[in-house]
VOBA-1610 file (N, C-alpha, C; in pm, whole numbers, padded with zeros to 5 digits, always signed):
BEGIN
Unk+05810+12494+10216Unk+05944+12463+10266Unk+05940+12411+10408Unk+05859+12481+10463Unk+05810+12392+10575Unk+05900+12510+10698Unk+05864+12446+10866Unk+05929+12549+10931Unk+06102+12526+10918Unk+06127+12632+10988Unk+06308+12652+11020Unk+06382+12592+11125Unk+06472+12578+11123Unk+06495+12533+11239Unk+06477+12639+11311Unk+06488+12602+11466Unk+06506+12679+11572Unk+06621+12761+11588Unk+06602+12885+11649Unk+06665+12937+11703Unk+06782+12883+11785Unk+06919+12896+11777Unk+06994+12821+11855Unk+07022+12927+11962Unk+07050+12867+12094Unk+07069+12954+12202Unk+07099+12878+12333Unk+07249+12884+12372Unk+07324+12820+12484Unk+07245+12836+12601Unk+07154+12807+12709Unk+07131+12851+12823Unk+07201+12883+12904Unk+07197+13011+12965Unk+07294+13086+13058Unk+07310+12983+13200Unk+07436+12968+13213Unk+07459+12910+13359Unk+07393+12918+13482Unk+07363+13008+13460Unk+07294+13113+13615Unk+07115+12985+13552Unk+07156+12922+13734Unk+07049+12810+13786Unk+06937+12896+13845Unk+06834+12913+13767Unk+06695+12945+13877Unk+06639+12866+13880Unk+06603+12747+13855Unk+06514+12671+13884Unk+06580+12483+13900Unk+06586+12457+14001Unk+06643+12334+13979Unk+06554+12195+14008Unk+06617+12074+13993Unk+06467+11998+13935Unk+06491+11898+14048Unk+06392+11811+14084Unk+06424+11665+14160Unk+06507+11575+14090Unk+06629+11515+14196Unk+06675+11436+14178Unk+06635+11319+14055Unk+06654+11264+13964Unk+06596+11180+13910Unk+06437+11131+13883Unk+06411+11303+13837Unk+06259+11297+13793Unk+06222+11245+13636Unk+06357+11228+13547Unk+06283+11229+13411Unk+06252+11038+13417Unk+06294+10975+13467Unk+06268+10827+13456Unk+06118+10809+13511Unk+06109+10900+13634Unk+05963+10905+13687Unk+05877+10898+13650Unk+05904+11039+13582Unk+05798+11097+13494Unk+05730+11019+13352Unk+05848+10972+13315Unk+05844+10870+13207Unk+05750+10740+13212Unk+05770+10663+13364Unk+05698+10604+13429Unk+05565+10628+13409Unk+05534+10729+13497Unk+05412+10819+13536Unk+05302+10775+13382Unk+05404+10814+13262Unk+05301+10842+13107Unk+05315+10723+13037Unk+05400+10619+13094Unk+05403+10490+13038Unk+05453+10524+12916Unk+05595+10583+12893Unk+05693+10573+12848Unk+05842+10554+12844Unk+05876+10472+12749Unk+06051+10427+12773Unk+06151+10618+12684Unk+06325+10608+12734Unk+06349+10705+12665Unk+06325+10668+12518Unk+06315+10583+12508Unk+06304+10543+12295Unk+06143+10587+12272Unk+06099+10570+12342Unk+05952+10623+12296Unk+05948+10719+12308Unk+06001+10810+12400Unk+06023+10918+12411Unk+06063+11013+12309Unk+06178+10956+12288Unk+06249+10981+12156Unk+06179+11014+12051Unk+06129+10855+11996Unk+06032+10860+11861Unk+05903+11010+11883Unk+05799+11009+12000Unk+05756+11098+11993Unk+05774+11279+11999Unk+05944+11304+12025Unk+05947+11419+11944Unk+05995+11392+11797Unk+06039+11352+11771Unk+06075+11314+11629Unk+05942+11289+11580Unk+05835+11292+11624Unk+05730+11287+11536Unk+05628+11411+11545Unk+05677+11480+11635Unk+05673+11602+11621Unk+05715+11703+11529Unk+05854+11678+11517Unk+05970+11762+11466Unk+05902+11725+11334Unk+05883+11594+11263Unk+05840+11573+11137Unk+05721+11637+11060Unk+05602+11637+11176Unk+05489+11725+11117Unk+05519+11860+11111Unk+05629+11892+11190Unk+05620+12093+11187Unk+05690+12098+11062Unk+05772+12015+10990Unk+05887+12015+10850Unk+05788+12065+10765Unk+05684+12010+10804Unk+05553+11977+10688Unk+05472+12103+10660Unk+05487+12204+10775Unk+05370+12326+10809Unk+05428+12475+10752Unk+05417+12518+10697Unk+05484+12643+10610Unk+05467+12751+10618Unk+05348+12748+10718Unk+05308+12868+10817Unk+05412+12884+10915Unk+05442+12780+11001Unk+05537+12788+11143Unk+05636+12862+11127Unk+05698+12940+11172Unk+05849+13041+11149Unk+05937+12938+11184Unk+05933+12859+11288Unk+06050+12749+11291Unk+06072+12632+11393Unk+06151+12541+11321Unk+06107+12394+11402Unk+06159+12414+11535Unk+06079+12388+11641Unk+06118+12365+11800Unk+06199+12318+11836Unk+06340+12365+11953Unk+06436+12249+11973Unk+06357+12145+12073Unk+06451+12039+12081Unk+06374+11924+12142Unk+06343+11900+12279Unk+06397+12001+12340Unk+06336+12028+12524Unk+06189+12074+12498Unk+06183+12176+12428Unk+06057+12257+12432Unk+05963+12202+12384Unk+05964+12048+12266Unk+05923+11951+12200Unk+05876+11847+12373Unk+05984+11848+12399Unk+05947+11756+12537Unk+05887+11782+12655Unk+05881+11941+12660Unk+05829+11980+12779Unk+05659+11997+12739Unk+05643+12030+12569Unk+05493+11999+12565Unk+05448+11883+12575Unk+05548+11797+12544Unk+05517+11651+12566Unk+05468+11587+12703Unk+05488+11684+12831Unk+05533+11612+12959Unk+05404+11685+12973Unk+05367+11798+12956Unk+05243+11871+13009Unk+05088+11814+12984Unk+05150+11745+12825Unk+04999+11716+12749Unk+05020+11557+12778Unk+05078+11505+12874Unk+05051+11367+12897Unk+05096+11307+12789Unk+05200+11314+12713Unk+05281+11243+12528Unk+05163+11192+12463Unk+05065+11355+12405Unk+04994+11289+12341Unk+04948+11379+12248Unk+05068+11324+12124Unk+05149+11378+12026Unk+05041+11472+11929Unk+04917+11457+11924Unk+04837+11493+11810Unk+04805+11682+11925Unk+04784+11648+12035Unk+04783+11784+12147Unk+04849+11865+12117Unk+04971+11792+12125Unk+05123+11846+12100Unk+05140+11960+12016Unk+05100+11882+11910Unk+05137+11971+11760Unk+05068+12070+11755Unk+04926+12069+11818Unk+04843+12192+11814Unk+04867+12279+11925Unk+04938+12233+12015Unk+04963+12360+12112Unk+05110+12445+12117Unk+05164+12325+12027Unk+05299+12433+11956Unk+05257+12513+11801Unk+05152+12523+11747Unk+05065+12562+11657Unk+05080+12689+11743Unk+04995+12668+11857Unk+04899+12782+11916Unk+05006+12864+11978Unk+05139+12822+12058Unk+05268+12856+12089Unk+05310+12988+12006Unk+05333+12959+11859Unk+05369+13054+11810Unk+05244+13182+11709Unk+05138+13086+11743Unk+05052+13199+11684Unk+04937+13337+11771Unk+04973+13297+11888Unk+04922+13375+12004Unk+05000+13492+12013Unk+05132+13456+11973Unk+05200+13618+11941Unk+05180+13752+11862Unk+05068+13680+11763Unk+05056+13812+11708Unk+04878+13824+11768Unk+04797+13694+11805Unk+04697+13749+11865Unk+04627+13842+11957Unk+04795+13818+12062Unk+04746+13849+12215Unk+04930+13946+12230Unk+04935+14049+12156Unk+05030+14086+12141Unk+05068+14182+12280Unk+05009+14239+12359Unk+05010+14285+12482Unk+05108+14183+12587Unk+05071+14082+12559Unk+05184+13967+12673Unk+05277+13919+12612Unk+05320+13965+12516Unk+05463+13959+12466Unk+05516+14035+12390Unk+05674+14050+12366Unk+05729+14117+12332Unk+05793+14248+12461Unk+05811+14185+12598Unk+05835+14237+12706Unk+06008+14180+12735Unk+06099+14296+12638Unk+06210+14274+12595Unk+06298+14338+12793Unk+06389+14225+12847Unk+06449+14217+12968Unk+06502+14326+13028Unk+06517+14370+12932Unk+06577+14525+12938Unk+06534+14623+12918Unk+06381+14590+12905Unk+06348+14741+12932Unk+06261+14815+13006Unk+06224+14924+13010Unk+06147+14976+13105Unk+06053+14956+13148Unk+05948+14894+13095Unk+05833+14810+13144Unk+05869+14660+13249Unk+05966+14627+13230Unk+05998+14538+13305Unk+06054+14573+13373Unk+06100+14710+13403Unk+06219+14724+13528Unk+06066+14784+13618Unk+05998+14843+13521Unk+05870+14919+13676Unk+05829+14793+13705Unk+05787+14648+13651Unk+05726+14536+13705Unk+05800+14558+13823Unk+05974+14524+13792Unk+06016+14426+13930Unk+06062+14540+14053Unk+06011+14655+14000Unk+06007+14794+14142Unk+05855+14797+14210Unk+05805+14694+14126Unk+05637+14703+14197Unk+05634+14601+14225Unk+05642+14490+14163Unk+05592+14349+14260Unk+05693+14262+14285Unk+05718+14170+14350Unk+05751+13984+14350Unk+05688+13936+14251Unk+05754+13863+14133Unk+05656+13744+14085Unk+05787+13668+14085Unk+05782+13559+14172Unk+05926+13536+14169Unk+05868+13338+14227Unk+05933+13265+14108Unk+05925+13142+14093Unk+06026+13040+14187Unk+06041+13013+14314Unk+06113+12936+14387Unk+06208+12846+14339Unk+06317+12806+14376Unk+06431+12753+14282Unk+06425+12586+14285Unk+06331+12584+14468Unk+06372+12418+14498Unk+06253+12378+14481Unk+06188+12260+14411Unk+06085+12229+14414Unk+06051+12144+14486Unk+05893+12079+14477Unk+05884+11997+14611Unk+05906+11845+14590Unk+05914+11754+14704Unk+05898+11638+14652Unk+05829+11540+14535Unk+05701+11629+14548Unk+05580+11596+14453Unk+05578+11676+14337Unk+05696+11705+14256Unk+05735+11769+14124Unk+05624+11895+14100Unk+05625+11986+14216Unk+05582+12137+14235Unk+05640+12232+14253Unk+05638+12312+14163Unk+05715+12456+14135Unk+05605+12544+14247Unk+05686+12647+14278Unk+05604+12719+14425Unk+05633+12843+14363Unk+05560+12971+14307Unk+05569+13083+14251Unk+05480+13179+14357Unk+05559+13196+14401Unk+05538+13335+14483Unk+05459+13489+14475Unk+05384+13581+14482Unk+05371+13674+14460Unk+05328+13837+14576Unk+05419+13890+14591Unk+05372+13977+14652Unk+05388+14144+14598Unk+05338+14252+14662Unk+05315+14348+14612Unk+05483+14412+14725Unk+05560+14478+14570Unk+05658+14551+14648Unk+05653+14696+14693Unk+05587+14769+14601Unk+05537+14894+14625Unk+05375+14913+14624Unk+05337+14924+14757Unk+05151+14939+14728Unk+05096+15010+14677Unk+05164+15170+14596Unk+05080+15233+14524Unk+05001+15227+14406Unk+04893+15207+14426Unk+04798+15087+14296Unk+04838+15198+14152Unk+04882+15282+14133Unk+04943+15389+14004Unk+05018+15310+13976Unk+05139+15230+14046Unk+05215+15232+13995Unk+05248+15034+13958Unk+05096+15005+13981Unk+05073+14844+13966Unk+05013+14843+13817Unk+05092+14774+13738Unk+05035+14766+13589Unk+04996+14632+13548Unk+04890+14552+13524Unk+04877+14448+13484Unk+04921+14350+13382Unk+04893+14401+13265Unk+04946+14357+13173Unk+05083+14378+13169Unk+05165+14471+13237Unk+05314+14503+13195Unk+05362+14355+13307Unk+05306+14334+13400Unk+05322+14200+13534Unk+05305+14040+13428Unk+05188+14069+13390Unk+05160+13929+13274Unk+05274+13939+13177Unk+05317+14028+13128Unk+05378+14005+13015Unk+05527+13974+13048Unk+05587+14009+13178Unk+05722+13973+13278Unk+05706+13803+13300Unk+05568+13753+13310Unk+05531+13622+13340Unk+05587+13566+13246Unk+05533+13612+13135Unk+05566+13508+13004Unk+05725+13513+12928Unk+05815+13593+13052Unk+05891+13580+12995Unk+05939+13462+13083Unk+05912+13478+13212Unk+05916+13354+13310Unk+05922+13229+13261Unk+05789+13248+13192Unk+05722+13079+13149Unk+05802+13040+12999Unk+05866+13143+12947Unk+05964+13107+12812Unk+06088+13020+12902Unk+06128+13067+13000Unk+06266+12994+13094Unk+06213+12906+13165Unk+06079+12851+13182Unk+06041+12768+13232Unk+06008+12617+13159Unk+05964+12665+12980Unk+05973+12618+12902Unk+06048+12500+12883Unk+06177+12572+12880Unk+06367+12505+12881Unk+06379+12455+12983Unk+06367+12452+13118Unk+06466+12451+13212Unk+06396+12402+13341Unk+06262+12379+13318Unk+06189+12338+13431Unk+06107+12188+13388Unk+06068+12143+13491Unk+06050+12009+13472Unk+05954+11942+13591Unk+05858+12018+13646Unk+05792+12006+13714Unk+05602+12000+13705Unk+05549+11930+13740Unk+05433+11880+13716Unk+05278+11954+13768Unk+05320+12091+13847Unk+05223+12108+13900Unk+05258+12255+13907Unk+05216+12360+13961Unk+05203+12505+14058Unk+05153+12486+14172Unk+05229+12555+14259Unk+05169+12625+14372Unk+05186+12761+14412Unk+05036+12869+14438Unk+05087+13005+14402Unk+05051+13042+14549Unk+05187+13092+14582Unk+05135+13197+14712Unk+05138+13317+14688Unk+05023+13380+14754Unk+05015+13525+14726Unk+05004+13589+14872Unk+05061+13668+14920Unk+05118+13782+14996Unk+05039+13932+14978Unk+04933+13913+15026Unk+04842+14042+14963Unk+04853+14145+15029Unk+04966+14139+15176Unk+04985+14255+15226Unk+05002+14400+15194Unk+04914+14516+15176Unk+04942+14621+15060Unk+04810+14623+14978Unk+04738+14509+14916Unk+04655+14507+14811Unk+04543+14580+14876Unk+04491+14678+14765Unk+04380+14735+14754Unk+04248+14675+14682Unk+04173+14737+14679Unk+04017+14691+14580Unk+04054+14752+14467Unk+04138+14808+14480Unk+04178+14944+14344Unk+04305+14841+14209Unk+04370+14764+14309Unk+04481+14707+14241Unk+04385+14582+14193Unk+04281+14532+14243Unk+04192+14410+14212Unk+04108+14428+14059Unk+04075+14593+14099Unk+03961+14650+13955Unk+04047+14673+13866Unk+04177+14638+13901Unk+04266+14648+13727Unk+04267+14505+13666Unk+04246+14379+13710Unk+04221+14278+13637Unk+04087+14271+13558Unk+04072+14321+13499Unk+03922+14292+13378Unk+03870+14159+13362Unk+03757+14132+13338Unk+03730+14007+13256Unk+03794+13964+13153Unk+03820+14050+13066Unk+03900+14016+12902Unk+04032+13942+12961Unk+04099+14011+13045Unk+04256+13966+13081Unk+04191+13848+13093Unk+04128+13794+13223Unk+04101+13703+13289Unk+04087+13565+13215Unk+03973+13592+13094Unk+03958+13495+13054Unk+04088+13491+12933Unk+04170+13538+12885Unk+04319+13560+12819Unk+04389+13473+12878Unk+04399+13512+12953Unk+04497+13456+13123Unk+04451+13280+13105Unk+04355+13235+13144Unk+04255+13153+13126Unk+04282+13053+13029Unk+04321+13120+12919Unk+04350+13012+12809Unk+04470+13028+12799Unk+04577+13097+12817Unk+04702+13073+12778Unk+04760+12927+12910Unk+04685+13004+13063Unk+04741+12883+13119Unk+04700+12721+13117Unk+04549+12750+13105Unk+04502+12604+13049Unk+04542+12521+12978Unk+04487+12609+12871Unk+04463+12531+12679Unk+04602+12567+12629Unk+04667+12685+12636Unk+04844+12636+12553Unk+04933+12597+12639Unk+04953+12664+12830Unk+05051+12551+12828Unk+05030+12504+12947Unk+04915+12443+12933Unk+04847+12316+13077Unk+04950+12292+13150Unk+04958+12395+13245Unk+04960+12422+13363Unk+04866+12424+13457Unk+04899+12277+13543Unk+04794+12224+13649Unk+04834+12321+13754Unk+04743+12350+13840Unk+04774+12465+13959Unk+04703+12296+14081Unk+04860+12302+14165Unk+04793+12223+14285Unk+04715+12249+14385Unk+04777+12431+14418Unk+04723+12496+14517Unk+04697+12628+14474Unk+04647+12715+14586Unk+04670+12852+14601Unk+04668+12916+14735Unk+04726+12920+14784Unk+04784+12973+14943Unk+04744+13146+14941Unk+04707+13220+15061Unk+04699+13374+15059Unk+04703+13393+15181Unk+04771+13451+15168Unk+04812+13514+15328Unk+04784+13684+15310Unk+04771+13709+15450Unk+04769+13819+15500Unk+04646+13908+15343Unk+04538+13819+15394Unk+04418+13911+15294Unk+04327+13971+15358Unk+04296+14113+15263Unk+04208+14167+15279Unk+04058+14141+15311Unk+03983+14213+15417Unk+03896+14169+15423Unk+03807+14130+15269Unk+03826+14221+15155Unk+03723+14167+15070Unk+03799+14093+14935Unk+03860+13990+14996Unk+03958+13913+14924Unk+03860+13771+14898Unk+03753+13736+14941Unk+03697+13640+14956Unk+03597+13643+14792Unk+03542+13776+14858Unk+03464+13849+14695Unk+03533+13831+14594Unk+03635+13862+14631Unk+03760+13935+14454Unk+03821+13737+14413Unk+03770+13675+14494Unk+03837+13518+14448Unk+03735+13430+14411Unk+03662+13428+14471Unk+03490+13414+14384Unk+03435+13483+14259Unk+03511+13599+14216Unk+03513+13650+14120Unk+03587+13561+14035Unk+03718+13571+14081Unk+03822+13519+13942Unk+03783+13405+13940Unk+03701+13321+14012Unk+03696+13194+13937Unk+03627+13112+13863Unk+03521+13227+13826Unk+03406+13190+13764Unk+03485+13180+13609Unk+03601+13250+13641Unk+03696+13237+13437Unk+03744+13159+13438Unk+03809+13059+13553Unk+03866+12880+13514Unk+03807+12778+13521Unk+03786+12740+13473Unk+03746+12590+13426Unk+03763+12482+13554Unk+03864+12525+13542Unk+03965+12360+13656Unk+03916+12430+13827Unk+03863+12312+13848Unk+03848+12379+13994Unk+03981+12426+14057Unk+03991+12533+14145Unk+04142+12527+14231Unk+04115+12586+14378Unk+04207+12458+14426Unk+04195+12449+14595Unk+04260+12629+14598Unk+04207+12685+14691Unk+04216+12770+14723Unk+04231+12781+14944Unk+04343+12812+14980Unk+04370+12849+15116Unk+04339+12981+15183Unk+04310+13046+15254Unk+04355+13128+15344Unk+04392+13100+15467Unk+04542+13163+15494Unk+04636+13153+15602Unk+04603+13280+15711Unk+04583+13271+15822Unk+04546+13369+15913Unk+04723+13396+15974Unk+04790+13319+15954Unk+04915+13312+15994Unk+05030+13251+15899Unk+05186+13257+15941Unk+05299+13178+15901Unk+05254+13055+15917Unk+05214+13061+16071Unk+05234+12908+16107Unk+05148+12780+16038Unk+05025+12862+16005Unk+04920+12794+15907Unk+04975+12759+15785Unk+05067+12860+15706Unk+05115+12817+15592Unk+05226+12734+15606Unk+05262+12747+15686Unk+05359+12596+15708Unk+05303+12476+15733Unk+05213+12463+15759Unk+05173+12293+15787Unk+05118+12275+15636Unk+05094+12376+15525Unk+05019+12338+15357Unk+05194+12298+15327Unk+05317+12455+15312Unk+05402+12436+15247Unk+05533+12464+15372Unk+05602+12316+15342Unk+05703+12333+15492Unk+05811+12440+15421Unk+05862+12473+15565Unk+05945+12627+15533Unk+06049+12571+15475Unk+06151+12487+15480Unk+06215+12408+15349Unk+06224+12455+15230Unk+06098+12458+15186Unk+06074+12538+15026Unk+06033+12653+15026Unk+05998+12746+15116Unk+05950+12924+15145Unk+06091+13013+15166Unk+06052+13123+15107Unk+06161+13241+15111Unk+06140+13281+15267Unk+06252+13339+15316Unk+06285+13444+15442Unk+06147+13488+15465Unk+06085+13573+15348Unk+06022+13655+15365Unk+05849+13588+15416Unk+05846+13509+15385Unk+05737+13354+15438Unk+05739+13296+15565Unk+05879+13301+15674Unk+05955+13242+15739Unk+06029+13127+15671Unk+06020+13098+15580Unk+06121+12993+15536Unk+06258+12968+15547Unk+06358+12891+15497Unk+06483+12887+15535Unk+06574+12894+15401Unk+06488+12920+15287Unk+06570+12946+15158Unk+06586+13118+15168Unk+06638+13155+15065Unk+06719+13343+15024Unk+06519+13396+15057Unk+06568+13558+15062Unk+06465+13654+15055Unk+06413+13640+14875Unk+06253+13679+14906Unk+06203+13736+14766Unk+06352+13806+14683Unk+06383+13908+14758Unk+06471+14054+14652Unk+06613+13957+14635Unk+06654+13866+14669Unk+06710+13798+14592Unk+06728+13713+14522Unk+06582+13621+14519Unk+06555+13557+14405Unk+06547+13629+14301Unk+06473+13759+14309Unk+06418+13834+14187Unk+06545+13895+14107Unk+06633+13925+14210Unk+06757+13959+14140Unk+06814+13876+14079Unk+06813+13726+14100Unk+06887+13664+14021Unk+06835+13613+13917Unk+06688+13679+13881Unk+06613+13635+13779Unk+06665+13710+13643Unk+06645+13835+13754Unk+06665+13939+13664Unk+06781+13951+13548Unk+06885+13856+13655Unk+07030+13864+13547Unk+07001+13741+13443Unk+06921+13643+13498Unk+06900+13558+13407Unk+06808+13569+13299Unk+06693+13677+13317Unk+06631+13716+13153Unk+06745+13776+13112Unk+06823+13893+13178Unk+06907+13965+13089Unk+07026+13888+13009Unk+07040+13788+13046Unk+07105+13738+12984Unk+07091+13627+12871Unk+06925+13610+12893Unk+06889+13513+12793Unk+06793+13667+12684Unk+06839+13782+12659Unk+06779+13879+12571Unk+06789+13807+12450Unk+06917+13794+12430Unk+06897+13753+12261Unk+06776+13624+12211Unk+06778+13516+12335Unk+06612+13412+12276Unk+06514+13554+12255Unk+06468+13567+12372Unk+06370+13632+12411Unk+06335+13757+12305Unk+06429+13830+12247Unk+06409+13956+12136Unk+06371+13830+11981Unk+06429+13714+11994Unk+06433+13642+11874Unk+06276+13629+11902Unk+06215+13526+11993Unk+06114+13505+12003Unk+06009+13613+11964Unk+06011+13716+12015Unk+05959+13842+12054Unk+05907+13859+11886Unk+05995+13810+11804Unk+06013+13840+11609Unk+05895+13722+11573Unk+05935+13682+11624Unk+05839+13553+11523Unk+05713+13572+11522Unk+05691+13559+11364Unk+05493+13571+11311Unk+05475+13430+11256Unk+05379+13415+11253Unk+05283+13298+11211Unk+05244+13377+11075Unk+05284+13284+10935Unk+05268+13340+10835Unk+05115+13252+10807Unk+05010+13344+10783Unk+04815+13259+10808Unk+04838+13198+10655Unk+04870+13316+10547Unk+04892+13302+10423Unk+04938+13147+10382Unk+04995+13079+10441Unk+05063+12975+10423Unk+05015+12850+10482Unk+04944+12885+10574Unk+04860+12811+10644Unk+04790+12654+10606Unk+04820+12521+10604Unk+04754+12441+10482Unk+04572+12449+10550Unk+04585+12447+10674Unk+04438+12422+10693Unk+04369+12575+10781Unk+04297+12654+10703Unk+04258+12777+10788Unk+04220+12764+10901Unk+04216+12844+10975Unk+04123+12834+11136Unk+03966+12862+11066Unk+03920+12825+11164Unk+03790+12894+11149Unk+03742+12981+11153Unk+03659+13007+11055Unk+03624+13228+11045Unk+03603+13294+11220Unk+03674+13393+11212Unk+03675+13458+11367Unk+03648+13395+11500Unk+03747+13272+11499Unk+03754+13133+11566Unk+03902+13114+11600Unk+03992+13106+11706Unk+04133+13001+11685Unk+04107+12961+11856Unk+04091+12827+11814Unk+04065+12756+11876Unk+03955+12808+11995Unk+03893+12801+11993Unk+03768+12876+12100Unk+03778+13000+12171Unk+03871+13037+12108Unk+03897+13196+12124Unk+03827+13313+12005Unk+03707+13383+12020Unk+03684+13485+11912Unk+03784+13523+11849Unk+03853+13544+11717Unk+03964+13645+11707Unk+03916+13758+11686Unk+03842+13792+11609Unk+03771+13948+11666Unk+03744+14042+11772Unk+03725+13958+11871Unk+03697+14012+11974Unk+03823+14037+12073Unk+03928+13942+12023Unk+04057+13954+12069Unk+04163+14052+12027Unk+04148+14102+11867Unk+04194+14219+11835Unk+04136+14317+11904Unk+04022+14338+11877Unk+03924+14452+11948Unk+03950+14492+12073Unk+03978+14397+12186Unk+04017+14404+12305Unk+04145+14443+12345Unk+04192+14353+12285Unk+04354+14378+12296Unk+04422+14543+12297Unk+04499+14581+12361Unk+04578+14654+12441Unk+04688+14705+12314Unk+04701+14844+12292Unk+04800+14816+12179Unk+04944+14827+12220Unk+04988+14785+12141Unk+05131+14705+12147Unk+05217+14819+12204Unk+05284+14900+12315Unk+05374+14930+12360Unk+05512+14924+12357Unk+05584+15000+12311Unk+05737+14964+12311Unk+05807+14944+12454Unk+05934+14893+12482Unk+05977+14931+12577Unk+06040+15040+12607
//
């Protein structure tokens, strides 16, 4: 029968993320496409998923376009990373199913910042922020932080339209203790969801106020990405202002946009109010049974699946 349609679901008014002036013609530019080509290539999207009887249901056409904009409109990518979109949910079941309302997400946002900047930059860069709100490493949970992300990156999905990351991190607080909770397994998890499903280029990485053995712990993590990434340390504000002008930095940066605690608050009303996608999403299985072409024995896509059950974290309610 092939997939379903999509889920229908109004996006809540409440603006977190807003885009450059007249970026989609740009962008269009940029991939050497007109809107009619544009066009035709989700519609040729939408046509192969009709076809797939595994998929729970056909994509609306932003989320069709925003894989489109990531993978450079190149439609055969496409299809396999909205494949991989909905079948990572039951793989990597620990980073989702982190319903807005509930308690795992309320200790995230009493422990950290992960809080995505509203104005982006000239050069179609989203600036995602991170700092530690409470330093007691007890009460820093990893996976419950990743799995708040991905609810991020579901509203980022829809509603964002930007070409790059830039992550500042604020390590004021961080221990060696809050560092030895990232594992290898996460890491390389982490690794492929941002890569290989939803290629996300990182422009930068800014750090301020780090620990002396912050140098170690980043030479660590990067032996799990692939993509090289510029990496900063700021001895000061003033240093991080000449990478990212205060224009686009929170209060709490010196910048001249709102504090962290009120971006995060207004995030907050905005998952809560997008619960009903997010619990829908949260449902959807990848039926294998139905599958026309199998993965490969304890293989999806260069990921062990064995070793990914095995690892994997069991599923938590909220």
């Amino acid at each position: 029968m092939g997939a379903k349609l999509a889920f229908f679901f109004t996006m809540s008014k409440i603006v977190v993320l807003e885009v450059v002036e007249g970026w989609r013609p740009k962008v269009l530019e940029l991939y050497g496409r007109t809107e009619e080509a544009a066009r035709i290539d989700v519609e040729k999207v939408k046509e192969w998923f009709r076809k797939q009887p595994h998929l729970p249901e056909l994509p609306v056409d932003e989320l069709i376009e925003r894989f489109l904009i990531t993978n450079k409109f190149h439609v055969e990518a496409v299809k396999s990373k909205l494949d991989v979109y909905f079948s990572v949910r039951t793989l990597l079941p620990e980073f989702y199913g982190h319903g807005p309302c509930g308690e795992r997400v309320r200790s995230v946002t009493q422990t950290v910042y992960l809080v995505p900047l509203p104005k982006p930059t000239a050069a179609f860069s989203r600036i995602i922020c991170f700092k530690l709100k409470d330093a007691n490493v007890e009460k820093f949970d990893v996976i419950d932080t990743l799995g708040y992300l991905m609810n991020i990156i579901e509203v980022r999905l829809r509603e964002d339209f930007c070409l790059s990351d830039i992550y500042i991190y604020d390590l004021q607080g961080t221990t060696i203790g809050h560092v030895l909770k990232i594992s290898p397994t996460i890491l390389k998890k982490m690794n492929y969801l941002m890569e290989k499903l939803y290629k996300i280029s990182i422009e930068g990485i800014h750090i301020i106020n780090a620990p002396t053995f912050i140098e170690s712990a980043v030479a660590m993590f990067s032996k799990y990405f692939k993509e090289k990434i510029m990496s900063r340390t700021h001895q000061n504000l003033e240093s991080l202002h000449e990478a990212v002008p205060k224009c686009y930095l929170p209060s709490d940066l010196g910048g001249t946009q709102k504090s962290l605690l009120e971006y995060q608050e207004i995030w907050k009303m905005k998952l809560i109010q997008l619960k009903p996608l997010l619990e829908h999403l949260q449902a959807l299985r990848v039926n294998e049974e139905l599958r026309p072409v199998k993965l490969p024995e304890n293989e999806f896509l260069g990921i062990n699946v064995t070793t990914l059950y095995s690892t994997s974290i069991t599923h938590r309610s909220n």
